[in-house]
N, C-alpha and C positions, 0 to 999 in steps of 0.2 A: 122514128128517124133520129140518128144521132146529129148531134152539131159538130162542128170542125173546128180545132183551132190552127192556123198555120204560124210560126215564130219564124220571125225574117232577120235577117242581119248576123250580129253574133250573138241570136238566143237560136239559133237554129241547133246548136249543138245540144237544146235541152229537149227538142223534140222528141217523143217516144217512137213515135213512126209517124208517115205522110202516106195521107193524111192523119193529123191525131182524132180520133173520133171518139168525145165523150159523151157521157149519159145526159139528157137537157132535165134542167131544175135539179140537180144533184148539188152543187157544189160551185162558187164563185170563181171567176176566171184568174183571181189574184191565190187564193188557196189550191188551183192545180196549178198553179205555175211553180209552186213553192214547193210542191210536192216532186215534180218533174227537176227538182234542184236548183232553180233560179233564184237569185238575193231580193229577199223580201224589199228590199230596198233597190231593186232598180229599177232605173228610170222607161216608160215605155209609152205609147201610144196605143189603146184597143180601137177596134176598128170591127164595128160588127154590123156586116150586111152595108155597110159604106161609113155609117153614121158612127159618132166616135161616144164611147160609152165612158164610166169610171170602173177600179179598177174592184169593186165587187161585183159588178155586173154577173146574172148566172146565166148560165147559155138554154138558149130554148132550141125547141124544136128545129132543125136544118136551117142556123144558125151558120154563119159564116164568118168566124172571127180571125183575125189580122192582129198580132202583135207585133210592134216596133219599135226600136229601139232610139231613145233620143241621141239627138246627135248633136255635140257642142263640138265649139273649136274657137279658133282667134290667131 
């Protein structure tokens, strides 16, 4: 069973398809995101299975991950 990652906001645009469904233990969520063209530098929220991870965290098994984008303002 693959794990899912869903990108919300404006990283949706780096999604490959929906759902994105990668290989689990393969590769960290911060290095496919980088891969999928996102700046290694920006800022986001993981969100896996509810609980909020860091951003090498590697996806397991029917995994359900949530990436978010921070949101400033003033």
């Amino acid at each position: 069973m693959a794990a899912r990652l869903h990108l919300l906001g404006i990283f949706k645009k780096y999604q490959p398809s929906d759902p994105w469904e990668v290989r689990p233990g393969d590769q960290s969520v911060e290095l496919l995101l980088e891969e999928a063209g996102m700046d290694s530098h920006a800022g986001y929220v993981l969100l896996v299975n509810g609980s909020r991870k860091k951003k090498d965290y590697v996806p397991q098994e029917g995994d359900e991950i949530k990436v978010m984008p921070l949101v400033a303002g003033g």
